[in-house]
Each structure stands twice: as C-alpha cells, then as structure tokens.
N, C-alpha and C positions, 0 to 999 in steps of 0.2 A: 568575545561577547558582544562587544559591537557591532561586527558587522554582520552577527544574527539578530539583532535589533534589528539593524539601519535593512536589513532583505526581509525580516517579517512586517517592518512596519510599510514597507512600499508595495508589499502583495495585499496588504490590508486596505490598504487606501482605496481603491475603487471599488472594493463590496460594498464599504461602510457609505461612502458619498451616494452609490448606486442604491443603494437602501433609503438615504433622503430619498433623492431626484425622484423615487418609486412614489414614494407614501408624500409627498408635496402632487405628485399628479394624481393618483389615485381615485378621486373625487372627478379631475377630469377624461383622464381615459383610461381605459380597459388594457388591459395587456396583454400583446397576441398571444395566443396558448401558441406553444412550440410544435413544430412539424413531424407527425412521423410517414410522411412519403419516402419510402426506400430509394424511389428515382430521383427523387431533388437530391436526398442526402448524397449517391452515387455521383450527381454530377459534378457536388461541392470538392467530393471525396477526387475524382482525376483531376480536379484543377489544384489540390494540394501539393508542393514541395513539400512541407516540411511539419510533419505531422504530431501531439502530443500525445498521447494516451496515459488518463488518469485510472489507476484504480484502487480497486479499495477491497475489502472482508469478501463482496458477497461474490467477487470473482471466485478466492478459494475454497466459500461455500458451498460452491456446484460441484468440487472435487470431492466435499464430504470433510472439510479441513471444520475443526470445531471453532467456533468465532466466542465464544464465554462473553455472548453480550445478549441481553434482554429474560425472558422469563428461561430458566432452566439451564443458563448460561454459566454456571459452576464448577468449580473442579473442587472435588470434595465441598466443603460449607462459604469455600472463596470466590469474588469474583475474578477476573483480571487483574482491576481495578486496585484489588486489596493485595494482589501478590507483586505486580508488575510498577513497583516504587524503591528508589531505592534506601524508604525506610525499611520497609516490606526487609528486603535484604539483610540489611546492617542487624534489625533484631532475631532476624531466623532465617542466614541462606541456607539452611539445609533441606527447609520446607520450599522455598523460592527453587532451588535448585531441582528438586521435585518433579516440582511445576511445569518446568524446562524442558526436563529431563521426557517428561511424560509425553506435551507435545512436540518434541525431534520425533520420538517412535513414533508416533501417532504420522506427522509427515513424512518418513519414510517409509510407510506403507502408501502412500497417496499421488493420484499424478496427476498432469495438466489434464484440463479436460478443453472443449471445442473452441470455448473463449484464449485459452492460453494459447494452445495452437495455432488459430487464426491470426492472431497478432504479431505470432510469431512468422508466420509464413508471409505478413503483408510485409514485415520488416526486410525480411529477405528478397522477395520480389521488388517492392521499389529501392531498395539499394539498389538494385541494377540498372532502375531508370535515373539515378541521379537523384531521388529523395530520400527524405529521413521519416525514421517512424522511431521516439523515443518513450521507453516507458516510465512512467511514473510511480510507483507503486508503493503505498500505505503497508502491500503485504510483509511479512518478513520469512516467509516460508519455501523461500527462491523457486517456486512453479515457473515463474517468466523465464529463468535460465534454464531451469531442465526442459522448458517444452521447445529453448532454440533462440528466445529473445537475446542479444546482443547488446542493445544499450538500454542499459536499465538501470535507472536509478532507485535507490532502496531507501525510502526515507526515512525509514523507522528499525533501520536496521537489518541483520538476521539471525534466524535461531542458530546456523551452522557457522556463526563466527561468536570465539571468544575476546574478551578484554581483562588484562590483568589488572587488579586493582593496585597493584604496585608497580609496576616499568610501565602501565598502559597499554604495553603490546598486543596488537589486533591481530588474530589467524584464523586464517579457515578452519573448520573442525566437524568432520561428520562420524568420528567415532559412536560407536552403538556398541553398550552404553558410552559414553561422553567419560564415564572414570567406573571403576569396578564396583565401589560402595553404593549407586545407584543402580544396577543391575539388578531387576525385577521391582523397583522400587515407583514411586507415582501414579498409583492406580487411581483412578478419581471418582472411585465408590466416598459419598459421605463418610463411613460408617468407617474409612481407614486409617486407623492412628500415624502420626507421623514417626517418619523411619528417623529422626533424631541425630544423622550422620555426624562423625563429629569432624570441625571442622578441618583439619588435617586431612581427610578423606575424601575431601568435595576437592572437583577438578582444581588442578595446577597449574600453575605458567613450568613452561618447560624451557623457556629461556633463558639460556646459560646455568646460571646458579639462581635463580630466583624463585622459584617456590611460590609465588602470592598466589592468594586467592584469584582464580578467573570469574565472569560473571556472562552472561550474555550480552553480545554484542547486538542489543536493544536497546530503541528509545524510551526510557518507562517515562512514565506519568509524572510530571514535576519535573521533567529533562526538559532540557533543549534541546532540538534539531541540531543537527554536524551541519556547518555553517560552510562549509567545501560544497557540501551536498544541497542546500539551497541556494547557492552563490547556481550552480550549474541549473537547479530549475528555473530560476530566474532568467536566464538568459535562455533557456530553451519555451521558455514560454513567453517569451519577448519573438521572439523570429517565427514561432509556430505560427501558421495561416490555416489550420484543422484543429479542433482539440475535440477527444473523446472521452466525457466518463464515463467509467466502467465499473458496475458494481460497488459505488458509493451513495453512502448517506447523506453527505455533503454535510455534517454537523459535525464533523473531527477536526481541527484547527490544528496547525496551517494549513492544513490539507485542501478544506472545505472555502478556501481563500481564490485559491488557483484558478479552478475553470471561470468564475463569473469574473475575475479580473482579464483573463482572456477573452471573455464576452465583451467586458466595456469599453475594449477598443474596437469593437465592430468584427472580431473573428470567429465564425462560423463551429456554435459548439455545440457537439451530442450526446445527451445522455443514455446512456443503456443499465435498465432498472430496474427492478420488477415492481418497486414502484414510484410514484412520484417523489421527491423529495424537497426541500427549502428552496433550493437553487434551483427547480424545473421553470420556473417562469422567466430565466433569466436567459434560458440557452433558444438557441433556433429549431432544435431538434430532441424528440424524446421519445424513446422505442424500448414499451413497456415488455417484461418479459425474464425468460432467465438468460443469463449473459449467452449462453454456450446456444442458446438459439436464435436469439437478434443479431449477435455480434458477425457470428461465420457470414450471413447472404450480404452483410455491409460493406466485407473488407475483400472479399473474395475477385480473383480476378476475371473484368469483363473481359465478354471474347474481342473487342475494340482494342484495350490495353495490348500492350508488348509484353511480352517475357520478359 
C-alpha cells in the first residue's frame, strides 16, 4: 500500500504544480495550441529511442468494443460504474458475474482494428533498430496482444484473467462460457430479469482443493492500481523521450496523470482523439480523428527508415 501511494503521489505532482504555473500566467500568455503537422510529428518520431504509448476506451471503440459510459452506456438498467465495485460483487456476484460474462462474448467476437495494428507493427519494426515502443493500456480486453503488441502493460487488468477470492491465484481464462450456469446468460436488454445463479455455480478456482469463488481480474472502482504494475510505468515513462495518447479522455486517474507529467519535463507528447480533451493544451502535438485513421500514416515506416 505504500509504495502505490508513494508512485501515485509523484505521477501527481507535476499535473497539479503544472495547473498552478498555468492559471498564475494565464492573464500573462496565451498557450501555444499544440501542433498537428504530420512532418514535425514524423521527425520527433525518428529521433525517438524509447517510445510510450498511452491509451485508453476509444482505441477499442473503433473495434465496436462497448465502452458503458455516457448517454446509452448501460447494460441492462446498470452503469459500469454500478456493477464494476467490489461492493457491487459481495451483494450480488451472480448479476456482476453476468456482466463479465456478457462482455468476454461480446470480445470474442471482436478484433484489432488499424490503431491496434499499427502500434503493433511500429513495436516490432523499431525492436530491430534498437528502440522500444511500450504499451500503456486503460483497456482490459487484450486487443494490444492479439493484434501482436509484446510489451504491454494492462493497468486495469483483464476480462480473460481470474482471481480467487480465497488463495488469490491469478490465471489466464478464455473459456466460452467462463463456467456452464452462465451459458446463454447476460443479455443486456433492460427488460431481462437476472438469472440469480447460485453461488456454488459461478466460476471456481481450480487450484488444488480450493473451490473459492473467482472474480475478474479487474481494477473496479474503489481499488487500487497493482503497484508492480505502476512501479514499471513509472520508470518507462521516466526514460521515454516520445509519448503518444491514444484514444483517451485524459479525466480517468491515474491514468489521466501520465502523459502531462511526461510533458513537464519538456518530452515531446501527442495526442490522438477525436476530440480535444483537458490535457490538449498541455502536449506539443494533437491529431483530431478516429484513432485507426491518424494513428496508421504517424507510426508507419518512412522509405529513409531501415527495416
């Protein structure tokens, strides 16, 4: 627990100061609007070693992935918000479990689309030159690893890993359904009573003798971040000399921390968005649009570049 204080309170620190320094000059200057020159951005981009890439929902939105945030953003009469806690759980995991259950299907029907690709194809390319390209990702629906990504960090989890609620044990899990008593079950019509499974019948730990209840291996609402897992943002966005958002709103915390702390020490960041967001006036670069069409002619290799 500390030392996920002692790593959110230092990604924190230069948004909040940066926010003074902003609104103490604000009367005196104007703040450059950020660049969307493709050839400036390109020549930042070869002079990069060591690259970040943040993103966030609206990457998996262009997949068709459902994001259950703003007007019609429900499954059945819930939001996210209302299912994805882990009081939510403790009073009804049969309904939570549902929930879960419902978006795995829904992502495995679904794939990377041009933004997943691309990222993944720059990763693989400059491994060869000697740089890095690390992913950051809000999502938890592993698109970055199916479309080929390699170092991805998952900071909110994922739907295809469980956790026991009794030995803790983390395992991958892409079973379809996930346990037999959810089969056909989490439809997300309003109008569909809950299937009431009893709890004996919702997924199991299969470790050894142990039986607990499993839960998704999610960050809900009211959690902390895994402190492993911003122990290593930290230090990749300490050495990055590129950072790219992608498909965020920049208003999810810690999340929404990251890119403009990597601004404040003068490192070269760009947003890709469809539209502007809080943190646009903070970065050097911002290329309005859907991800899978700014992002491909960015990262793409010039005919200059090596193989």
């Amino acid at each position: 627990m500390i030392l996920r204080q002692l790593v959110s309170r230092r990604l924190a620190a230069p948004l909040c100061g940066g926010a003074r320094e902003t609104q103490r000059r604000g009367t005196l200057v104007e703040m450059a609007r950020p660049s969307s020159d493709l050839a400036e951005f390109r020549q930042v981009f070869s002079n990069a070693k060591h690259i970040a890439i943040i993103t966030g929902a609206g990457v998996s939105a262009e997949s068709g992935v459902p994001t259950f945030r703003g007007p019609g953003g429900y499954w059945r009469k819930w939001q996210a918000q209302d299912l994805a806690t882990p009081e939510a759980f403790a009073r009804n995991p049969s309904r939570v479990w549902e929930f879960y259950h419902y978006r795995r299907e829904v992502m495995l029907t679904k794939n990377p689309n041009p933004a997943h690709l691309a990222i993944a194809e720059c990763e693989a390319r400059l491994s060869r030159q000697g740089r890095s390209v690390v992913v950051i990702t809000q999502n938890i629906d592993e698109l970055h690893r199916r479309a080929g990504s390699q170092h991805v960090l998952e900071i909110h989890g994922s739907l295809f890993k469980t956790r026991c609620m009794n030995c803790g044990h983390v395992t991958a899990n892409y079973k379809s359904p996930i346990c037999a008593a959810l089969e056909g079950k989490g439809a997300p019509d309003p109008n569909t009573n809950d299937a009431n499974i009893p709890m004996e019948k919702l997924p199991r730990c299969e470790q050894g003798m142990c039986h607990g209840l499993l839960r998704p291996n999610v960050v809900w609402f009211g959690e902390t971040l895994d402190s492993d897992i911003l122990t290593q943002v930290e230090k990749e966005l300490e050495i990055c000399d590129l950072c790219l958002v992608v498909g965020t709103s920049s208003v999810v915390y810690p999340a929404a921390m990251f890119a403009p702390q990597v601004a404040a020490r003068g490192v070269p960041v760009a947003e890709f968005n469809t539209e502007t967001t809080p943190a646009t006036m903070r970065f050097m670069f911002h290329f309005q649009g859907p991800c899978g069409t700014t992002l491909p002619p960015a990262l793409e290799r010039h005919e200059t570049e090596a193989i």
